[in-house]
ZAMAR-711677 format. One line per field, with one value per residue: residue number from 0; x, y, z of N, C-alpha, C, O in turn; residue in three letters. Coordinates in nm, 4 decimals. Layout:
seq NUM:...
nxx X:...
nyy Y:...
nzz Z:...
caxx X:...
cayy Y:...
cazz Z:...
cxx X:...
cyy Y:...
czz Z:...
oxx X:...
oyy Y:...
ozz Z:...
type ALA:...
This chain:
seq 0:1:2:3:4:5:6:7:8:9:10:11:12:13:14:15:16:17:18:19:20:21:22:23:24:25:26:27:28:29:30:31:32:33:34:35:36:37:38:39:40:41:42:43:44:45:46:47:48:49:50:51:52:53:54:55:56:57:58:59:60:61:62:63:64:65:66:67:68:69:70:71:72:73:74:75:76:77:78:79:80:81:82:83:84:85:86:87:88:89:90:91:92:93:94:95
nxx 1.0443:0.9922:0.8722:0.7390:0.6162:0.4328:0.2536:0.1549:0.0217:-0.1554:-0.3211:-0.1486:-0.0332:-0.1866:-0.0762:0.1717:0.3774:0.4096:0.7036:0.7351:0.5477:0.6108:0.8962:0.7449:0.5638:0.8277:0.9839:0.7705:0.7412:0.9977:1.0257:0.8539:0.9260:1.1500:1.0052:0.7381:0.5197:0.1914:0.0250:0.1739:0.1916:-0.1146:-0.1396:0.0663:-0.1572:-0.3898:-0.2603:-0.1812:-0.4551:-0.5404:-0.4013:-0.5157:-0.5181:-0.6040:-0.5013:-0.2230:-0.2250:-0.2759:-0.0204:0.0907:0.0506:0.0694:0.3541:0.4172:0.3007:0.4117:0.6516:0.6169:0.4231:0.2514:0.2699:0.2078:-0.1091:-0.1949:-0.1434:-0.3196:-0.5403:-0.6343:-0.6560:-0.8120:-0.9527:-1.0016:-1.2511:-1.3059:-1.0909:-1.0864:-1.3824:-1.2518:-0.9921:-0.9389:-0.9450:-0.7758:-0.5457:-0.5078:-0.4382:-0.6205
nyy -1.0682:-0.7961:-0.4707:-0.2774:-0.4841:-0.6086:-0.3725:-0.3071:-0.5390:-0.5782:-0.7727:-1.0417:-1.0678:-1.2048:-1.4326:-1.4848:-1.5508:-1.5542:-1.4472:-1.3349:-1.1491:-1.0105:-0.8821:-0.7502:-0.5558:-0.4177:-0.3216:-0.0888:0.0276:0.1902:0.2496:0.4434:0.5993:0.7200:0.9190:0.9002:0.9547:1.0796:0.8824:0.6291:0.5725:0.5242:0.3428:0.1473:0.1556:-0.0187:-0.2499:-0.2891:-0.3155:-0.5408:-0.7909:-1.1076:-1.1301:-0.9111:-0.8522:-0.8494:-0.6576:-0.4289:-0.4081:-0.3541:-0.0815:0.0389:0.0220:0.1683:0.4737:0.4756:0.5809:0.8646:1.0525:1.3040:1.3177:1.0484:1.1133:1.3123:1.1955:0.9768:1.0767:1.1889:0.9195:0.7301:0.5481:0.5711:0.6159:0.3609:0.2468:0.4497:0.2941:0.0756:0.0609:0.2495:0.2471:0.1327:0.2073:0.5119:0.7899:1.0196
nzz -0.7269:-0.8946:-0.8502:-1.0393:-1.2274:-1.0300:-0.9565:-1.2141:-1.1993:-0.9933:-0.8706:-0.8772:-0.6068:-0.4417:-0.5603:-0.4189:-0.1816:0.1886:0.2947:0.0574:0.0011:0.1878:0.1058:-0.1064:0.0688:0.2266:-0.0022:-0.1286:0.1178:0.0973:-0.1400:-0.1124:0.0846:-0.0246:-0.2185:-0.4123:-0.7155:-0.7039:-0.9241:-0.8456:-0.6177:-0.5983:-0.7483:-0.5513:-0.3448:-0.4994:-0.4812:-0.2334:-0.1759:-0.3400:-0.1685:0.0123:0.2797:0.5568:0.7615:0.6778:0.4696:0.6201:0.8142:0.6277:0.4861:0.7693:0.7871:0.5438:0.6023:0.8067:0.7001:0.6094:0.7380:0.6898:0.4418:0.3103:0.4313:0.2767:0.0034:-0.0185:0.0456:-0.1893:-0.3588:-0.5878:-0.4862:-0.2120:-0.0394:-0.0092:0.1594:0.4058:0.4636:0.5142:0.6297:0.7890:1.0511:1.1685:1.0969:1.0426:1.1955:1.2172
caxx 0.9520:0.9619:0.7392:0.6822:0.5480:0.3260:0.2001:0.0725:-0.0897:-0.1903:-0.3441:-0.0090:0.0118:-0.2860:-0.0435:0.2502:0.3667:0.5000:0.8222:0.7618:0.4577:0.7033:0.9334:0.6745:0.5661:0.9300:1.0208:0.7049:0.7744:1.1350:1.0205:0.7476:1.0167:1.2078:0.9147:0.6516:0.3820:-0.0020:0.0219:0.2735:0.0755:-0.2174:-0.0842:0.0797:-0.2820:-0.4521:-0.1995:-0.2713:-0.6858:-0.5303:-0.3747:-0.6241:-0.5292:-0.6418:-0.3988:-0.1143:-0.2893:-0.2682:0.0723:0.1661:-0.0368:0.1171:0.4912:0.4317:0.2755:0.5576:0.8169:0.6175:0.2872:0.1620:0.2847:0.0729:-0.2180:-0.2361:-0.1720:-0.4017:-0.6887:-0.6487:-0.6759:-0.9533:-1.0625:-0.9863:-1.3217:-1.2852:-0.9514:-1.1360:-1.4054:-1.2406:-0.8987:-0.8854:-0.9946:-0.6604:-0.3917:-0.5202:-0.4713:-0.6687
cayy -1.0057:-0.6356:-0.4105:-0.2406:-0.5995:-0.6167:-0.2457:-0.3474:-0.6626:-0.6158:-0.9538:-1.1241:-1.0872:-1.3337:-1.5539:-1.4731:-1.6639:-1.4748:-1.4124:-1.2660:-1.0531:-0.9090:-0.8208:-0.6907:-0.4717:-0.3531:-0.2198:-0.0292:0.1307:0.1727:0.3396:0.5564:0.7332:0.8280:1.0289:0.8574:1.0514:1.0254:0.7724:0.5180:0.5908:0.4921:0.1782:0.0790:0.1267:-0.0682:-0.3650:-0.3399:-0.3764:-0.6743:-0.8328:-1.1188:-1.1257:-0.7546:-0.8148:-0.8412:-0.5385:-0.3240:-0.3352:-0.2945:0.0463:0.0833:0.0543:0.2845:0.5846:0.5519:0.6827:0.9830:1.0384:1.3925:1.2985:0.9608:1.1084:1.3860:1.1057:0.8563:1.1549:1.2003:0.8072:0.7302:0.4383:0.6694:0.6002:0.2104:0.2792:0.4625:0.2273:-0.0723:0.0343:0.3910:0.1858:-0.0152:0.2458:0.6072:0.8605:1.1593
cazz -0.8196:-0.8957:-0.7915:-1.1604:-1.2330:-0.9100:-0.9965:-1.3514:-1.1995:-0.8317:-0.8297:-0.8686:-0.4692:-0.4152:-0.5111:-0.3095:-0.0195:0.2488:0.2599:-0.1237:0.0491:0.3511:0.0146:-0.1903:0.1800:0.2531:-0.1319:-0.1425:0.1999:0.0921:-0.2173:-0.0401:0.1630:-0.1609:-0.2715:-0.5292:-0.7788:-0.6985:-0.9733:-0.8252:-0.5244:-0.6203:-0.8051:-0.4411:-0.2840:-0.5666:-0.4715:-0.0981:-0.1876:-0.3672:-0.0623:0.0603:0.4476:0.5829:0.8485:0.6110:0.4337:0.7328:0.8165:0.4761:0.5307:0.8271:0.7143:0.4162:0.6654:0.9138:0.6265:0.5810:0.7838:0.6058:0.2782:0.3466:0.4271:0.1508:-0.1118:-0.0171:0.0215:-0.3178:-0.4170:-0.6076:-0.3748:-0.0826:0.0688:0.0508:0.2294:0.4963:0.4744:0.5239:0.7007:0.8564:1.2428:1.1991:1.0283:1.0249:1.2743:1.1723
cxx 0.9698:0.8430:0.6974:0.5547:0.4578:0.2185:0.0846:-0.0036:-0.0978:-0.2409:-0.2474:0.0253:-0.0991:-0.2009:0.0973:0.2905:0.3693:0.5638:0.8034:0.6227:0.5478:0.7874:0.8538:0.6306:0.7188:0.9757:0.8865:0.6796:0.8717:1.1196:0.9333:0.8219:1.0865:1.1109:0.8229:0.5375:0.2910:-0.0303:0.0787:0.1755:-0.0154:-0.2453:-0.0226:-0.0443:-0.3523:-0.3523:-0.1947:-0.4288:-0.6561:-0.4501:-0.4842:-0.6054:-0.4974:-0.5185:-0.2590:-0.1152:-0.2560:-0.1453:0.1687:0.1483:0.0826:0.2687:0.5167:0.3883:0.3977:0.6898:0.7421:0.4785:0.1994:0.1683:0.1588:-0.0803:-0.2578:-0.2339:-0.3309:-0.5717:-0.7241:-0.6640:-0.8088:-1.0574:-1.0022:-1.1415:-1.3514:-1.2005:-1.0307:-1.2470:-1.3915:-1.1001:-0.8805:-0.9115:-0.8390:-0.5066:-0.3778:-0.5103:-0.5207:-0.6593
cyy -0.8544:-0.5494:-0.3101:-0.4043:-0.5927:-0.4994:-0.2224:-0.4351:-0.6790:-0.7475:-1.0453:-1.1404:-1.1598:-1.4718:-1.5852:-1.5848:-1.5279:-1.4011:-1.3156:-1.1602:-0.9503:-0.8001:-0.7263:-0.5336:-0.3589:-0.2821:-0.1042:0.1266:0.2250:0.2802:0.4609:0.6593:0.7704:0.9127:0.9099:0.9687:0.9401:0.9253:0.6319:0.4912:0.5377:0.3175:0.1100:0.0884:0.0212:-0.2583:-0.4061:-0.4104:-0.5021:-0.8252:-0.9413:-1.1188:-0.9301:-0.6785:-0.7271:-0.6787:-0.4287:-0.2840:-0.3189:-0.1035:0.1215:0.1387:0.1458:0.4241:0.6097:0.6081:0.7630:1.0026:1.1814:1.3485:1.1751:1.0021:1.2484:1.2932:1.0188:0.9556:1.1622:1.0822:0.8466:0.5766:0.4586:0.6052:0.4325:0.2148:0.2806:0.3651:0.1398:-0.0698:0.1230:0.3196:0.1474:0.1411:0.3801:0.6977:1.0124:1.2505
czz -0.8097:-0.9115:-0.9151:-1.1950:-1.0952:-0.9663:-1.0994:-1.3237:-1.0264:-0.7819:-0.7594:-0.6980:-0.3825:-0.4494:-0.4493:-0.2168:0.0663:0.2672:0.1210:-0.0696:0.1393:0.2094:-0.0607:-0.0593:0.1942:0.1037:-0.0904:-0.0461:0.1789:-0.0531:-0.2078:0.0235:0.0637:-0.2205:-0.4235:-0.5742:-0.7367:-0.7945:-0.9388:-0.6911:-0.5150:-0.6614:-0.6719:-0.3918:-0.3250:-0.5037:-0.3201:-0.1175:-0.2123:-0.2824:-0.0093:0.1864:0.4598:0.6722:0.7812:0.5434:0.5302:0.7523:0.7401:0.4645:0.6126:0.8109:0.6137:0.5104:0.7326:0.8205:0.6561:0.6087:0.6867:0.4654:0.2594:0.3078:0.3086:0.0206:-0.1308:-0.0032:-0.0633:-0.4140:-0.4758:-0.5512:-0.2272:0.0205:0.1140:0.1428:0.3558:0.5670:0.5977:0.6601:0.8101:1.0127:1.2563:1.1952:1.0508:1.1890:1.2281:1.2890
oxx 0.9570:0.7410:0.5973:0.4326:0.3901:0.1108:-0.0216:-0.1048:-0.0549:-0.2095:-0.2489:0.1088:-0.0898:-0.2251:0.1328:0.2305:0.3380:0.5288:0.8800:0.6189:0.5381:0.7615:0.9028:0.6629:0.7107:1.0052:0.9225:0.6416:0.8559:1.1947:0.9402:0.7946:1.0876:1.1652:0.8869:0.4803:0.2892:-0.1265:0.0366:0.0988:-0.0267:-0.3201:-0.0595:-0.0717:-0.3941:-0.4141:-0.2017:-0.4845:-0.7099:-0.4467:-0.5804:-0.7168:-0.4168:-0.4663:-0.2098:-0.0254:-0.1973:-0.1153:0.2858:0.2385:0.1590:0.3031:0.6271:0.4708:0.4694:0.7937:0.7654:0.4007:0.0967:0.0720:0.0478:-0.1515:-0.3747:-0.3194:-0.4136:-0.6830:-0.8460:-0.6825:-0.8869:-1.1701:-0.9656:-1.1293:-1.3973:-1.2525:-1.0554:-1.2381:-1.4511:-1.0921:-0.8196:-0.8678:-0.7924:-0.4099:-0.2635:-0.5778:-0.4415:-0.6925
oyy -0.8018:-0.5675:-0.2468:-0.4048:-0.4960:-0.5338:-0.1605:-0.4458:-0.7713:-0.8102:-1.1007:-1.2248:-1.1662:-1.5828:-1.7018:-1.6895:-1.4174:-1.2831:-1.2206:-1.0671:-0.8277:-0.6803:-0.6147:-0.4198:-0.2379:-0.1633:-0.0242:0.2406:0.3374:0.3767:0.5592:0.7793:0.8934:0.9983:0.8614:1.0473:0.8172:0.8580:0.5310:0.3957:0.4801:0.2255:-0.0074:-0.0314:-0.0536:-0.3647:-0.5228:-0.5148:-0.5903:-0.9380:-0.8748:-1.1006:-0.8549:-0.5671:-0.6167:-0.5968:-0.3314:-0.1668:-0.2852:-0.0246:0.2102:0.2567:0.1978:0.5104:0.7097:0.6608:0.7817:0.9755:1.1566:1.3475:1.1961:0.9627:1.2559:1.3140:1.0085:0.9130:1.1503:1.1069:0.9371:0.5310:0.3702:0.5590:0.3883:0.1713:0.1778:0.3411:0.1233:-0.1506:0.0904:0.3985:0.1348:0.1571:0.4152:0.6597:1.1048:1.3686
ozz -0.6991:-0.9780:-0.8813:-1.1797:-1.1302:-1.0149:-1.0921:-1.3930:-0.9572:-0.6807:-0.6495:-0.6651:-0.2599:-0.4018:-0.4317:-0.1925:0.0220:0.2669:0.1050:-0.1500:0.1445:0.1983:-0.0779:-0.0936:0.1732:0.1172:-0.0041:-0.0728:0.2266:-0.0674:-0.2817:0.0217:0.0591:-0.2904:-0.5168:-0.4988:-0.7297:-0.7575:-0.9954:-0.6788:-0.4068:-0.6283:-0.6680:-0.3854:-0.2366:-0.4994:-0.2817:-0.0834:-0.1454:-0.3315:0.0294:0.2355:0.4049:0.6769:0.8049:0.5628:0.4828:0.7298:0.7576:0.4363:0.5745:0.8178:0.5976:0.4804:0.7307:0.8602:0.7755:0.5173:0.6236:0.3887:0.2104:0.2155:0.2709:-0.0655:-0.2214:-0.0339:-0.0755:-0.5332:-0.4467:-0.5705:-0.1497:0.1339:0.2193:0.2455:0.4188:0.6874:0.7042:0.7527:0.9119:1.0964:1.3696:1.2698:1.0800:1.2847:1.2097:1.2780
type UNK:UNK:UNK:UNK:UNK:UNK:UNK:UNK:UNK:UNK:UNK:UNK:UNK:UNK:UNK:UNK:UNK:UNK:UNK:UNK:UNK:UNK:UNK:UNK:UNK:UNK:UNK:UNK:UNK:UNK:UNK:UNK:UNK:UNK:UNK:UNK:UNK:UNK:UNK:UNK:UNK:UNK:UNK:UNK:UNK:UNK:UNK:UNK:UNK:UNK:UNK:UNK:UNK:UNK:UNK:UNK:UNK:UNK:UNK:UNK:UNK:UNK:UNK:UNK:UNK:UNK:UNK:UNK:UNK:UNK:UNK:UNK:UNK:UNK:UNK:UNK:UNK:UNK:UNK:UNK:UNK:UNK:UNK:UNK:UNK:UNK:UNK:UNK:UNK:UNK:UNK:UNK:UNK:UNK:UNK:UNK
């Protein structure tokens, strides 16, 4: 599945397996270290929220920070469900 398609329909990874979750995880990282706009950005966050295991969620998180930890955390400040983020994940992923 390509991750334009995921992007447009974050859902679509509720029904995932696996294996097609680890994929959907590793592009996103993979395109995070090439540089993405605050829009693409935002659209990979929106498709984590849509993730239902938190775990899985997390080190999806996690894998996308370790390309690029400032870039990371200046994007995701600027989300606009930034404080769900913190919320829900900053215990697991964030080092402030």
């Amino acid at each position: 599945m390509n991750l334009k398609t995921i992007y447009e329909t974050p859902e679509l990874v509720q029904t995932l397996e696996q294996d097609e979750l680890w994929d959907v995880a590793n592009g996103m990282a993979d395109q995070f270290s090439e540089g993405v706009t605050d829009t693409v950005f935002e659209r990979m966050m929106l498709v984590i929220l849509a993730i239902p295991r938190i775990d899985f969620a997390c080190i999806t998180l996690r894998m996308i920070k370790e390309r690029n930890k400032e870039t990371f955390k200046i994007q995701l400040r600027k989300c606009t469900n930034f404080e769900k983020f913190k919320n829900d994940y900053a215990r697991y992923v964030i080092d402030w």
